[in-house]
N, C-alpha and C positions, 0 to 999 in steps of 0.2 A: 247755383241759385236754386236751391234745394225747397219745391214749393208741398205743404201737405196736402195730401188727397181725400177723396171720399171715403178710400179705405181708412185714413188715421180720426177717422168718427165715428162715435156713436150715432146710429139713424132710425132702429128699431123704434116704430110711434110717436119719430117725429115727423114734422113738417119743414121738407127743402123747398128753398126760394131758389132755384135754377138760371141761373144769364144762359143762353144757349144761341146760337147764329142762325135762326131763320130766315134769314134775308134771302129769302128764295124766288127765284122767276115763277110768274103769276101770267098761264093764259085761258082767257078765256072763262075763268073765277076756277079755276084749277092751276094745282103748282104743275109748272111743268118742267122742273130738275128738281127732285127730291136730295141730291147727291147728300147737301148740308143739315137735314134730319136725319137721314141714315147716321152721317157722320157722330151725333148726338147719341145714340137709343144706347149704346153699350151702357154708358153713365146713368141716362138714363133707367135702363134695366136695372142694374147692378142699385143702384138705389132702392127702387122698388122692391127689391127682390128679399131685401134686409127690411123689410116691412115701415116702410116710410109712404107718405105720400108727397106729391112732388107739383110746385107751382115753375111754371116755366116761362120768363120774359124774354121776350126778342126785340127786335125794329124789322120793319120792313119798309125799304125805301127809304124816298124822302119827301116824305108828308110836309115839311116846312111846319110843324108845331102845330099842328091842327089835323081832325079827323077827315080822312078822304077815303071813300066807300071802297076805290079800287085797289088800297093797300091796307086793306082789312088782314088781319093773321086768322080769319073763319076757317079758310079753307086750306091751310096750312094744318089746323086742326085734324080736323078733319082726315087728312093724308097721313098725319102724325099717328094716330086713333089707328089706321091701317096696317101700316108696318110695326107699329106696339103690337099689336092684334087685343085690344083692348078700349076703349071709348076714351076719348079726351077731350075733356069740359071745357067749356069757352064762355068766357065772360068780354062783356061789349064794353069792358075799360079796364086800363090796369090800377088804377085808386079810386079810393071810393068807398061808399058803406055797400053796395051791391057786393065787389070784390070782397070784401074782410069776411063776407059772412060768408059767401060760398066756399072760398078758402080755408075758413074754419070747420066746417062741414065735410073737409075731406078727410076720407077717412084710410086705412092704411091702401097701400096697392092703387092708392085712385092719383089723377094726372087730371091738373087745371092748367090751361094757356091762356095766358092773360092777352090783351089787344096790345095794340102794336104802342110800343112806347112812346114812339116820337109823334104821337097824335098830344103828346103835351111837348111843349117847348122846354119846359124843366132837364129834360131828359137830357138835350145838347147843350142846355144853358148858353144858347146864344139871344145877345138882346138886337132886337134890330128898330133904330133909331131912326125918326125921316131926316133928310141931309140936313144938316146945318146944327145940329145939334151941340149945344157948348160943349165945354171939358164937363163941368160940373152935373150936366144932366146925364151924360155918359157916365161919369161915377157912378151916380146916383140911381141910374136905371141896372147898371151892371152888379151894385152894392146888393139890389132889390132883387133881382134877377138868382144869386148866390143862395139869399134866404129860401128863396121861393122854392130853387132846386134841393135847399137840405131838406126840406120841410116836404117836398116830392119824395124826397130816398128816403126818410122815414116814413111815411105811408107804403111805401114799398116793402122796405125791412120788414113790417109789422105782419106779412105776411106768410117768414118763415119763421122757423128755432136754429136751421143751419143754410148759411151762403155757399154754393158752390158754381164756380166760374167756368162753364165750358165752352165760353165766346171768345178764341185767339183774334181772330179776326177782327174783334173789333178789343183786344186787350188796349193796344194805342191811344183810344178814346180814353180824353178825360171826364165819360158822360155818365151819370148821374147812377145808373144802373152800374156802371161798372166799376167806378173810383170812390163813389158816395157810399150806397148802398151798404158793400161789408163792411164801412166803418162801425154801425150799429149793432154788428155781430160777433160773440163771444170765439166763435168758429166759423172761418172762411176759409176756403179748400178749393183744389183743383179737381175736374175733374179729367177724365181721362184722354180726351182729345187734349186738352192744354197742357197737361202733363206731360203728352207725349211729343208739343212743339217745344216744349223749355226742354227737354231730355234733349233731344235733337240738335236745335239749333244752339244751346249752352254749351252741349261738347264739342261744337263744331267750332267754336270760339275759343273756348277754354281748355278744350284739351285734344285737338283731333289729331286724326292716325294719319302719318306723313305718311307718302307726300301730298301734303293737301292742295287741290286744285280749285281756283274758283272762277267760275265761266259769268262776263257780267253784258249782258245784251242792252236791248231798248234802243229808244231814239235818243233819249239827250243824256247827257251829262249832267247836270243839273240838278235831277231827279236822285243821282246815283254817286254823288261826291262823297257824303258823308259813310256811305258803305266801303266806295274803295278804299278813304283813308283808314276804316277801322280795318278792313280788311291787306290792304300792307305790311301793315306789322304782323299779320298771322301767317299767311297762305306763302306757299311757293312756289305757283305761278298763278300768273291773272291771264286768261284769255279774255281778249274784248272783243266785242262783235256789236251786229247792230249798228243802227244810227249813229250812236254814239262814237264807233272808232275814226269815223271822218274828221270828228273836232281834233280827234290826237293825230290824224294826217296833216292838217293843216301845222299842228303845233311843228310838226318837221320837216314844212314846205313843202307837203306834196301836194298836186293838183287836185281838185276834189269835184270840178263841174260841178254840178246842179244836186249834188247830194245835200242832204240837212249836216249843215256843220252850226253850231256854238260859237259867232262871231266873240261873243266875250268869254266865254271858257278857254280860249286856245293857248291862253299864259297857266291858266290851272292843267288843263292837258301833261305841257310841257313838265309842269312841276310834278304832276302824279309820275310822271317817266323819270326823273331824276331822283324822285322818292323810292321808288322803285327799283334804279339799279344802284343805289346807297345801302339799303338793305339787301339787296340779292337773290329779289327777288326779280323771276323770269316775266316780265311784261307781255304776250304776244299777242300784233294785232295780223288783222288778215294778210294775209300774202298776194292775193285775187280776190274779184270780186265781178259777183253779175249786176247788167249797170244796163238802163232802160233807159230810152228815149222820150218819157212820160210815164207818172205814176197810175198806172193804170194794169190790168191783167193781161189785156191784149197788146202792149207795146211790147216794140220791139226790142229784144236784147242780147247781148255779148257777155262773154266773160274775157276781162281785162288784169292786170298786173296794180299795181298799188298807185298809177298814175290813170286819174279819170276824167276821162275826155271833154273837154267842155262839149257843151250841149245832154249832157249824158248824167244820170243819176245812181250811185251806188243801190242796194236794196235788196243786196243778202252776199253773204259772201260766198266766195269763191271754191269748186274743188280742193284744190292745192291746202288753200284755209284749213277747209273741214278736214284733211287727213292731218295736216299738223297738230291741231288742237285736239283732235281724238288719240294720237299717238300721247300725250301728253295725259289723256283725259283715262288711256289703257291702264297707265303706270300708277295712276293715283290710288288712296287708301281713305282719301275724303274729297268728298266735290261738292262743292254748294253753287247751282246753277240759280241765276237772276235774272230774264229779260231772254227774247229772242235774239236772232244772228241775224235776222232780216226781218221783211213785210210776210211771213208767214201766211197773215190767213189769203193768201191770192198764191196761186198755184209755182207760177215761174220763178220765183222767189222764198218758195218753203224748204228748199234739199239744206240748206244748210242747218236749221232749223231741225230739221229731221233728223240730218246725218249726227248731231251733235247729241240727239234726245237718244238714238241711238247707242251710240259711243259710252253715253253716262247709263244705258240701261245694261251695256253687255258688261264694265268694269265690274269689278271685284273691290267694290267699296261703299262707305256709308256715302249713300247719294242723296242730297237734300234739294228738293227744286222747292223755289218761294217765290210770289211775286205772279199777280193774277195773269200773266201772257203765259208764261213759263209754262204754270199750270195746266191753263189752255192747251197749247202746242201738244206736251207729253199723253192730252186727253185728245186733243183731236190724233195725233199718231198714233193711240192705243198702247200708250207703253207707260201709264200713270202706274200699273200695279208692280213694274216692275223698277220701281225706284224705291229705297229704303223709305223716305217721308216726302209726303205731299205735302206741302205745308196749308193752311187752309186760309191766311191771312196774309192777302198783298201787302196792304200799306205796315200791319202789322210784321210780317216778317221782314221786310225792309228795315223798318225801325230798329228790329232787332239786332239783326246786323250791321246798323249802323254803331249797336254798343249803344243804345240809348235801353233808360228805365222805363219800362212802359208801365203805366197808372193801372191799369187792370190786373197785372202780375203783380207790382212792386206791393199792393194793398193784403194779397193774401197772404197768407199764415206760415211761417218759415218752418223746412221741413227738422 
């Protein structure tokens, strides 16, 4: 899925329209994690540097379709402007006759940030109807709602000569800026952050270095069916951890007490295990596990064997666990981690967690963590730089490896 980049354009004195992930924590009317502008500035730079100037759209939050003072992108600017080591213009909407002129005005080497897009509703194209509303006026409003949004991404379009997409994070969205937008444009391109998720996560899929490992955490099942079936037919072993392994204890009658199990996934459970060893591929769930007496930091807890006590709640797995899944995790040559092994952010409950971020930091292989806890985890244990890709998109790299099209990729320019 071979997407073109910034490099395969011409950009000398023109003007880039940028989708970029500013969706940045805001305290205090200061950003207080710049992590996802950093992530930006390479593409960024590298544009500029080839004598272009550069309008840059993001979202922040969720304004619900309307302007709200405290999810302004001012001071995002602002921060932006810092680490450029250069000024970055800000304009107090993103369409408009105010925008088109300023925009026009930029001149090579200059950097405009437009406001936060989802202060228009266009952006998510969602309509929201008071209850009761017929079939017909939902058509009708939704029919209206469609126009409304092309007629949005054309005033947007109008603001560059070339589209380039360095928003993975929100690639999934089918929103206006990211699915709409480069339809208007002759040239639509990746830039280097998204380049480097489709690089990544496309050959983990399509052609990765056995033996491929893939570690799949979280609480439910539910969230994460459509991954493990794509991921089935690939990988050759699945570790499962997390919340999630209880519903597969149930599926084979084991006791589970007061853990979070998936009363109606426990028949899909079963069928993922039979999918599973049909293909030949190695399933493994915990072997032990530490189990609280209440979900809480200061309860009380044990480590138990795969049968859990009533009264008693799973909520990270066990020693034993984490050296089997690491031995497994030693030998591989691709690992694509998703989801913790437990309740991580609470202290008695994070080794697994750890030992696992671990294990995929020391291996000798392309290591892929996706999926906003993952991410987390490997950042609060300090061991993010030591993973081949951080992926920068939860919902987005889920999708991905569910094997689904995502509207923000599938749109740009085949390499």
């Amino acid at each position: 899925m071979k997407k073109k980049t910034v490099k395969d354009v011409a950009l000398d004195g023109r003007r880039v329209l940028m989708r970029v992930d500013f969706n940045v924590p805001l305290k205090d009317g200061r950003v207080d994690d710049d992590t996802r502008i950093r992530a930006a500035l390479p593409t960024i730079q590298y544009v500029l540097e080839r004598g272009a100037s550069v309008v840059l759209m993001s979202h922040l939050g969720r304004p619900k379709g309307k302007p709200v003072d405290e999810l302004s992108l001012r001071p995002v600017a602002k921060r932006a402007g810092e680490l450029l080591g250069k000024p970055v213009g800000f304009v107090s909407d993103c369409v408009g006759e105010e925008v088109r002129k300023t925009a026009s005005l930029l001149q090579r080497g200059e950097v405009l940030l437009l406001e936060n897009l989802r202060f228009h509703p266009e952006e998510e194209g969602k309509v929201r109807l008071p209850e009761g509303a017929s079939e017909e006026e939902q058509r009708t409003a939704k029919e209206e709602m469609k126009q409304r949004q092309i007629e949005f991404a054309r005033e947007l379009a109008s603001l560059g000569e070339v589209y380039v997409n360095d928003a993975f994070g929100t690639a999934h969205r089918a929103h206006a800026s990211v699915a709409i937008v480069p339809t208007f444009f002759k040239e639509k391109v990746a830039g280097f952050l998204m380049e480097k998720e489709i690089e990544y996560l496309g050959r983990a899929l399509a052609a990765p270095e056995r033996p491929f490992v893939a570690i799949i955490g979280g609480a439910k099942i539910s969230g994460k069916i459509d991954v493990l079936s794509n991921l089935l037919g690939k990988v050759d072993s699945l570790l499962i951890g997390g919340g999630m392994a209880y519903t597969f204890y149930r599926a084979q009658g084991l006791p589970t007490g007061n853990s979070l199990v998936e009363e109606d996934k426990i028949e899909l459970a079963a069928q993922i295990m039979a999918e599973a060893e049909k293909r030949g591929v190695e399933l493994l769930l915990p072997v032990d596990n530490v189990v609280a007496d209440k979900f809480a930091e200061d309860a009380n807890t044990q480590v138990v064997g795969r049968e859990i006590p009533e009264g008693w709640m799973a909520l990270d797995i066990g020693p034993q666990s984490y050296r089997e899944f690491s031995q497994r995790i030693a030998k591989a040559r691709t690992v694509v981690w998703n989801g913790p092994m437990g309740c991580f952010e609470m202290e008695p409950f994070a080794e697994g967690t750890r030992k696992i971020a671990e294990a995929v930091a020391e291996a000798d292989c392309v290591s892929i963590v996706g999926g906003g806890d993952s991410v987390s985890a490997v950042k609060r244990f300090g061991l993010a730089d030591r993973m081949t890709h951080v992926s920068t998109g939860g919902g987005a790299s889920l999708e991905f490896l569910e094997g689904k099209e995502l509207p923000g990729i599938a749109v740009l320019d085949d390499a």
